[in-house]
N, C-alpha and C positions, 0 to 999 in steps of 0.2 A: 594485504588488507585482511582483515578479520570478519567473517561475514558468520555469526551462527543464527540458526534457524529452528526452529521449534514448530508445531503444530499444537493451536491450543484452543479449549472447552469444544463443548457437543458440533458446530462448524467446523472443525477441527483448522482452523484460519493460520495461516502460515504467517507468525511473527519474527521478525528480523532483527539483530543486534549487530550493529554493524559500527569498524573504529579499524584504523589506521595498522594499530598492532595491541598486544597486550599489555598492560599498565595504563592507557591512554584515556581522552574523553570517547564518548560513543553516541549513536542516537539512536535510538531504539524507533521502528518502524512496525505500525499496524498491532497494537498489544489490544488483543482480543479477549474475550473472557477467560479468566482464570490462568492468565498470565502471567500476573505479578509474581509469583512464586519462581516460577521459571526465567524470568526475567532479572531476578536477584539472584539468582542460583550460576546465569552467566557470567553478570555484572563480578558478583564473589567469583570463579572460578578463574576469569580473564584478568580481576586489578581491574576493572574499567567505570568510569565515572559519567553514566548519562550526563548530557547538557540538554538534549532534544527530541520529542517525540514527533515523528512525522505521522500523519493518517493519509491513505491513498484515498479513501472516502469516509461517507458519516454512517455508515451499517454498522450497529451495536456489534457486529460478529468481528470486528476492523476496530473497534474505539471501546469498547466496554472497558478494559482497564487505562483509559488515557489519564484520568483524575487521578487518581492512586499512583500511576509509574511516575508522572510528570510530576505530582506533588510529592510523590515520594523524595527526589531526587534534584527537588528545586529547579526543573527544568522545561523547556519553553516547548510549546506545543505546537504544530502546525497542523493548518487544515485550509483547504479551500474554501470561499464567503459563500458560496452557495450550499455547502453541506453544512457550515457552522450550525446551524438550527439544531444536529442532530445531534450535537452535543449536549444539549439541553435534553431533546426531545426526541431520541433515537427510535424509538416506537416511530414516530409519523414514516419513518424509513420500510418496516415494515408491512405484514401484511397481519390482521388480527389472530388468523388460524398458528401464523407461526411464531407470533408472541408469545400466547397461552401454552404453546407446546412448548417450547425453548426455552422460555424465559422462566414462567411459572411464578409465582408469590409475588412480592411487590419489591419494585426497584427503584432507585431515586436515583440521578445524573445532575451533574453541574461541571460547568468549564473547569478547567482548571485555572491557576489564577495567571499564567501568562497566556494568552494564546495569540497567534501573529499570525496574519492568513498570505494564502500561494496566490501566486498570479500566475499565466500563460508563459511559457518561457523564461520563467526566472530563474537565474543560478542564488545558488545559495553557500555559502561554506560554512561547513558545520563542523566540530569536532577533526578539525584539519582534514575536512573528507568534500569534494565540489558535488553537490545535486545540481542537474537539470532538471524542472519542473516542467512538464507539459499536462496542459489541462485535455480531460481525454474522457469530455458528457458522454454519457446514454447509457450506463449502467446507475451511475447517480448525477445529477445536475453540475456536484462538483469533484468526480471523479479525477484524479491527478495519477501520475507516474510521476517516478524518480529515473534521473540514469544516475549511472559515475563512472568514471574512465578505472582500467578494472589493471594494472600495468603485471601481477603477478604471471599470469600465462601471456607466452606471445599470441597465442591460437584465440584470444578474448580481448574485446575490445573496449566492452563496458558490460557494465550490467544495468538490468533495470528491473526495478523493483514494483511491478503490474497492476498492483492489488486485483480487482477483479474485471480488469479489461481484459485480457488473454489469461489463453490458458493453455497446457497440452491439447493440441487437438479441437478448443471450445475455445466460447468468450463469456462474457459476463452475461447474467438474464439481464432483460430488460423488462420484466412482468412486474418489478414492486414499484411501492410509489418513489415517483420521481426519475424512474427509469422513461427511454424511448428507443424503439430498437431506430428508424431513420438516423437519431443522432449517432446513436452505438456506431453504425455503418459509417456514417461519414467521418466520426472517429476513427477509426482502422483507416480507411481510404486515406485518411490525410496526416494520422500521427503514427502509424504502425509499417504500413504498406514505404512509404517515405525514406525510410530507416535505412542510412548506406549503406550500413555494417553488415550482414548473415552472422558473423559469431556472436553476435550480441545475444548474452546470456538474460532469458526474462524468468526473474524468481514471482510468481504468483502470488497472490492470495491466499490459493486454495492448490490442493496436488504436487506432481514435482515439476521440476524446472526443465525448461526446453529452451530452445534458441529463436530469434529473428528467422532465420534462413531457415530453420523447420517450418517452424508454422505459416512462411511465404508457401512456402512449398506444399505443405501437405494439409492444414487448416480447413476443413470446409468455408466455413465462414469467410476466409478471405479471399476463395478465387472468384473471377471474374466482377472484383471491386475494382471500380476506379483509382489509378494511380493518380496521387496529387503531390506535387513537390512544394 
């Protein structure tokens, strides 16, 4: 599997290009501002043909280039029904102080022209590659993960693609709107903590990448939470 990663605009938001091998379809995951370039630059560099844009949440720093890469590339957008809003309206996501500093001047959004939304538990096949979909509130209403079975190392069992629920060592704020840290917690307790696997590699959001059985282990935020199966 081909997995490249980029860090991109002032968030510096961990975007994902991910496809089977080189030459292939691909879906690009989480293209944040100031993306696009970088996202063409892999596309050109691999042979590789976006079919689909996945978004783990609706935060401009996670979706700002979703219209462009997806319309670039005639390809189908996902997002969960409860962050769809911020497709439109990515500000409500926001907090006013970090608009004005971040964003600056004036911005306009619109869907792109497919967009098909996530449900809890749904698999997906995309670009010959299986997502697992888990819906995963409290950082945003419709926060999601991806996994995929990951077969190049035996030592890995899948990956999962976080956006801003985990992180090394942290998890997602729940201070903007539409966050709640209760649900966050009951999130981990029931979609993280859960998790069979320890070598399950989690690519974030934001920072670098760490495992299940690390952040079991050493995570503040998830000791003495509830296990839920």
């Amino acid at each position: 599997m081909l997995i490249a990663a980029f860090p991109a605009g002032p968030w510096q938001t961990n975007c994902y290009v991910v496809a089977t091998a080189p030459g292939a379809e691909c879906v690009v995951i989480d293209p944040g501002m100031d993306s696009t370039d970088a996202v063409r630059r892999v596309v050109e560099e691999h042979r590789l043909k976006p079919v689909s844009v996945l978004v783990t949440h609706g935060h401009v720093d996670h979706m700002f280039c979703v219209a462009p890469v997806a319309g670039g590339y005639d390809a189908t957008a996902w997002i969960h029904p409860a962050d769809r809003h911020l497709l439109n309206d990515p500000l409500a996501g926001m907090s006013p102080d970090s608009a004005r500093m971040l964003l600056g001047g004036d911005h306009s959004w619109a869907e792109p022209d497919d967009v098909r939304e996530l449900d809890d538990d749904q698999s997906l096949e995309l670009a010959g590659i299986s997502f697992h979909v888990d819906h995963t509130p409290g950082h945003t209403a419709g926060s999601v993960t991806f996994r995929t079975p990951y077969a190049d190392l035996a030592e890995v069992s899948e990956v999962m693609f976080a956006g801003d629920l985990l992180f090394a060592g942290s998890i997602g704020r729940t201070d903007l709107p539409g966050g709640d840290h209760p649900t966050m917690l009951r999130t981990l307790a029931t979609k993280v903590l859960p998790l069979a696997d320890d070598d399950i590699v989690v690519l974030p959001g934001h920072g670098e990448q760490t495992t299940i059985g690390r952040e079991r282990a050493t995570n503040p935020y998830l000791q003495d939470l509830p296990t839920h199966s």
